[in-house]
Residue frames relative to the residue before (quaternion, step in Angstrom):
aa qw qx qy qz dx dy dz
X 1.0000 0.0000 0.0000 0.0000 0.00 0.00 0.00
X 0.7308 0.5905 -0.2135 0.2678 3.12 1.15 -0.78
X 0.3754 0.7912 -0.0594 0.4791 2.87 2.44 -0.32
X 0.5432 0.6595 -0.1904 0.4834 3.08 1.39 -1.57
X 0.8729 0.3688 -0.0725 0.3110 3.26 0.28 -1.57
X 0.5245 0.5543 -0.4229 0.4888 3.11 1.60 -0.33
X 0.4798 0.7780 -0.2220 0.3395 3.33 1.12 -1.15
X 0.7344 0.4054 -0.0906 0.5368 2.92 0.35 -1.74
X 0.6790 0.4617 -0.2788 0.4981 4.06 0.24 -1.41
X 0.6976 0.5192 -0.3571 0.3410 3.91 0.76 -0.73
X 0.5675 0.6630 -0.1112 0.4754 2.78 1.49 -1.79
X 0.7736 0.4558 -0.1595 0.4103 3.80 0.17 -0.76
X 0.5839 0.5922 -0.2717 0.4843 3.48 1.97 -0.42
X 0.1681 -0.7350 0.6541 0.0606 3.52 -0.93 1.57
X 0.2889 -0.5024 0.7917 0.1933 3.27 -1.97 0.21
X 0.5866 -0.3913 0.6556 0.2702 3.26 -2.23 0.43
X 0.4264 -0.5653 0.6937 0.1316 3.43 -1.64 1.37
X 0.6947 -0.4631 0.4180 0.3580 3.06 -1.66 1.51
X 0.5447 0.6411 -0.3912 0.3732 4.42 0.49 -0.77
X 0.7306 0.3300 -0.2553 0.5405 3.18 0.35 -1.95
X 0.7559 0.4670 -0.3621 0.2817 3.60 0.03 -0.08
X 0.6434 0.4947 -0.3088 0.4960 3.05 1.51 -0.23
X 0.3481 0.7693 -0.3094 0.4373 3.18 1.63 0.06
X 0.7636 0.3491 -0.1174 0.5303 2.95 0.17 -2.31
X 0.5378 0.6201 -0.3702 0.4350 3.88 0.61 -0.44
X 0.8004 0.2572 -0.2298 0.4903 3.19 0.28 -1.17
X 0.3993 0.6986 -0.4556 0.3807 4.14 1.01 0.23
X 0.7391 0.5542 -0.1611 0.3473 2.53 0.77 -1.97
X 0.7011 0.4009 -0.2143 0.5494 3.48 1.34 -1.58
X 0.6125 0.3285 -0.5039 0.5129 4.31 0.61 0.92
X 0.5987 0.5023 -0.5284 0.3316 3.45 0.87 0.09
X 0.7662 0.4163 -0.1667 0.4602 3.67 1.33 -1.12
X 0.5532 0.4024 -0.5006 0.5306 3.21 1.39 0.35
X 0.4861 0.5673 -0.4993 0.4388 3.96 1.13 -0.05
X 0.8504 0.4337 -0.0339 0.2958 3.90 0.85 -1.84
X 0.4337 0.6691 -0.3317 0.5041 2.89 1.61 0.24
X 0.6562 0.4549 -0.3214 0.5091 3.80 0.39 -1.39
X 0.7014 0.5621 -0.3058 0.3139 3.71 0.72 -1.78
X 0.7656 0.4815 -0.1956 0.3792 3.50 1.58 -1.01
X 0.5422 0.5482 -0.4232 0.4758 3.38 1.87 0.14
X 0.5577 0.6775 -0.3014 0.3731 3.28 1.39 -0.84
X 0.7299 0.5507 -0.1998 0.3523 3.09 0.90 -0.98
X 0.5992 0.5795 -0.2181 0.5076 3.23 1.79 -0.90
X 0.6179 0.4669 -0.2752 0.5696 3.45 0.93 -1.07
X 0.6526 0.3443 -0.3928 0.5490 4.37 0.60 -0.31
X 0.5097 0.4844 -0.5360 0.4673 3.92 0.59 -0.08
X 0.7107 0.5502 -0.2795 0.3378 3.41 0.07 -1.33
X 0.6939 0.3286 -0.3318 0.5481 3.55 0.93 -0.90
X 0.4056 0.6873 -0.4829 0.3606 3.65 0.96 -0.26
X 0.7282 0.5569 -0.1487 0.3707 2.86 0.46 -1.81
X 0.7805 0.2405 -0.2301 0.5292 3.45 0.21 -1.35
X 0.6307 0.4150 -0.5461 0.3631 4.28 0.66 0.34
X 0.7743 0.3665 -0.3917 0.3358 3.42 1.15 0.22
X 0.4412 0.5505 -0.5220 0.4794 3.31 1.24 0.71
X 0.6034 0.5605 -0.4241 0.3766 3.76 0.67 -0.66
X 0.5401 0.6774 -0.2737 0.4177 3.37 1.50 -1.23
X 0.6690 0.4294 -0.2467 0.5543 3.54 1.07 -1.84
X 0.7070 0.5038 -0.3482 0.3537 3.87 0.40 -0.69
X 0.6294 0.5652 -0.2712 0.4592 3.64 1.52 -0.80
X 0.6339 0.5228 -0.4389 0.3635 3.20 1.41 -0.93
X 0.6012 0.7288 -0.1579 0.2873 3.23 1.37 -1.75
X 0.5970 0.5579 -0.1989 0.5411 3.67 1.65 -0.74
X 0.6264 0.5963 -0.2832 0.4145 3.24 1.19 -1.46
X 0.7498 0.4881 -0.0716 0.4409 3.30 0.73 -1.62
X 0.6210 0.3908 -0.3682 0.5709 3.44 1.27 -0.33
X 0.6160 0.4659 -0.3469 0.5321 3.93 0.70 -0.59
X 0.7493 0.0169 -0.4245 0.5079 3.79 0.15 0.20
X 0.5083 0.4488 -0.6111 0.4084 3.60 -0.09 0.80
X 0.7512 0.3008 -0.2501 0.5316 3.68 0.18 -1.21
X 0.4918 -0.6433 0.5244 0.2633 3.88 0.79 0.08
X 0.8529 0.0444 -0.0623 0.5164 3.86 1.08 -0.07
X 0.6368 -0.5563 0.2849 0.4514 4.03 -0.96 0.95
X 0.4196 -0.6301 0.6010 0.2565 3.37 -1.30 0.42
X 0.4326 -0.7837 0.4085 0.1782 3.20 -0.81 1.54
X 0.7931 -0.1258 -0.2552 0.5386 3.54 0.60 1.05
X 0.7078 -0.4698 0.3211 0.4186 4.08 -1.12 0.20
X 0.4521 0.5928 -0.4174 0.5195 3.76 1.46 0.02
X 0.5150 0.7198 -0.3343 0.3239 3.69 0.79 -0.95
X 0.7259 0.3108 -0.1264 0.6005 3.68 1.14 -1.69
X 0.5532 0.2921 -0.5615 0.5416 4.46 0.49 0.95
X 0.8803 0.0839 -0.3661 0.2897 3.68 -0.33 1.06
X 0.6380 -0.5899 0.1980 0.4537 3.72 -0.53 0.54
X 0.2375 -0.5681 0.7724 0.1554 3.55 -1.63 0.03
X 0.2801 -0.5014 0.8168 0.0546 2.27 -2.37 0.63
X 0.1160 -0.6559 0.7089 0.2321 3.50 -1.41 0.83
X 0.7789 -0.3598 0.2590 0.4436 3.66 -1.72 -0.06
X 0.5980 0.4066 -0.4877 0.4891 3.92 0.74 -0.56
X 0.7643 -0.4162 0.4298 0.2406 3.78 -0.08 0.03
X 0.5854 0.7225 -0.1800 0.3208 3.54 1.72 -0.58
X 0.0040 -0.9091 0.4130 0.0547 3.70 0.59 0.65
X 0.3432 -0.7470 0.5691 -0.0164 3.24 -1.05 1.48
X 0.7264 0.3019 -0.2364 0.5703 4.23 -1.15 0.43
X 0.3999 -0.1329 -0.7808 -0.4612 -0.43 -1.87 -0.20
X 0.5234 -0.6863 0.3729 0.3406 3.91 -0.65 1.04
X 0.7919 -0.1335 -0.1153 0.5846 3.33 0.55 -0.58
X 0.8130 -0.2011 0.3951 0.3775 3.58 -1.64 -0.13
X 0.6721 -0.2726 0.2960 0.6216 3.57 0.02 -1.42
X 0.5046 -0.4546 0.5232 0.5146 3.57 -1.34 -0.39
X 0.4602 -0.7562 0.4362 0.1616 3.25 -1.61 0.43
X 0.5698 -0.6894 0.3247 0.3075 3.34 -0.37 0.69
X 0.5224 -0.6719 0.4521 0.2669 3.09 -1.02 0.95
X 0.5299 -0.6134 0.3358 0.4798 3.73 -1.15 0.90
X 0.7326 -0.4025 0.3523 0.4210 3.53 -1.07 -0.30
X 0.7805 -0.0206 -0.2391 0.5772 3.55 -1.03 1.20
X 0.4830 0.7292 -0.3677 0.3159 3.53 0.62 0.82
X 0.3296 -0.8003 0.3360 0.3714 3.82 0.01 0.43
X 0.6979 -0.5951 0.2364 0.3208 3.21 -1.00 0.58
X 0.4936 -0.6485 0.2884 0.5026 4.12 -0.06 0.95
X 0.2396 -0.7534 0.6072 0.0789 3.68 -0.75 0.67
X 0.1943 -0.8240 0.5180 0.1224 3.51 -1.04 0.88
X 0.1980 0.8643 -0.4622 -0.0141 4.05 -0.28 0.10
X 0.0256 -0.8658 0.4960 -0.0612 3.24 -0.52 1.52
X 0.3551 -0.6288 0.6554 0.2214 3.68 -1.00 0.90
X 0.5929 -0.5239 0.5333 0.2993 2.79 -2.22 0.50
X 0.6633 0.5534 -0.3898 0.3191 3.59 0.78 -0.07
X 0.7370 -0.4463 0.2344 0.4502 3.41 1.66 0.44
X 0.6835 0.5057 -0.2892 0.4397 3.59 1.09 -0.45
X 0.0688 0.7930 -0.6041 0.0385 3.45 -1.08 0.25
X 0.2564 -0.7149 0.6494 0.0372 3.30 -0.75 1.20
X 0.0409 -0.6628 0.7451 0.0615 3.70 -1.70 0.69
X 0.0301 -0.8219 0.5489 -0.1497 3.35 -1.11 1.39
X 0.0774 0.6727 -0.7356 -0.0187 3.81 -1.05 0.24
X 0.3595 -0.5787 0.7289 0.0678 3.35 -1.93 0.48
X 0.5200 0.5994 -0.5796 0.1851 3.52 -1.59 0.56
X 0.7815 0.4115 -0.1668 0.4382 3.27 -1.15 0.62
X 0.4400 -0.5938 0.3537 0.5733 3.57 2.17 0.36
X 0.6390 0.5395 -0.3319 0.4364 4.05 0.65 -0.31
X 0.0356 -0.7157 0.6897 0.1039 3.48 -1.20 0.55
X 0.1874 -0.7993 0.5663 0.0727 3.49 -1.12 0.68
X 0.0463 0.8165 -0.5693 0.0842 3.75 -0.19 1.25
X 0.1667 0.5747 -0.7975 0.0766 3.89 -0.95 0.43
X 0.4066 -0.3152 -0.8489 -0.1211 0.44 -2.62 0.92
């Protein structure tokens, strides 16, 4: 009797036709030829994320050191350790260290004129990021 049922339970089991598998195969290979491109993209828009909010954190850091110290800081080292301005008032350090640039990215550059401005910039990824 016990025979029967193996029989029967063995017997009644289907597999997937060479088709349905080439099917689900070939889905699979438009989904990862769809998710692939979307997932380099996505890396290469982090990266500029990244380095427009560190310029952001590095612009503030200048800003705040120019009206405290009353004049630009003569290079992006200037804002990891403290100052004095002329009244005696000591500021910092603004930040910790500078921050590293994102990966394959140049290092943040700083460049300031005597007329008060100063741009902070890196490049990578075909993209350049400058502020102000």
């Amino acid at each position: 009797m016990m025979s029967f049922w193996k029989k029967k339970v063995l017997g009644s089991q289907r597999g997937f036709t060479l088709i349905e598998l080439m099917i689900v195969v070939a889905i699979i290979g438009i989904l990862a030829a769809i998710a692939i491109p979307l997932y380099a993209n996505i890396q290469s828009r982090a990266r500029v994320a990244k380095a427009q909010a560190d310029a952001r954190t590095l612009v503030s850091a200048v800003s705040m050191y120019s009206a405290h110290m009353g004049s630009l800081p003569g290079a992006l080292s200037a804002l990891n350790s403290s100052a004095t301005n002329s009244a005696g008032q000591t500021i910092g350090p603004l930040m910790p260290s500078t921050p590293a640039a994102p990966a394959g990215w140049a290092v943040y550059s700083y460049t300031s004129t005597g007329t008060g401005t100063f741009t902070v910039s890196s490049s990578g990824d075909g993209t350049t990021v400058t502020l102000p």
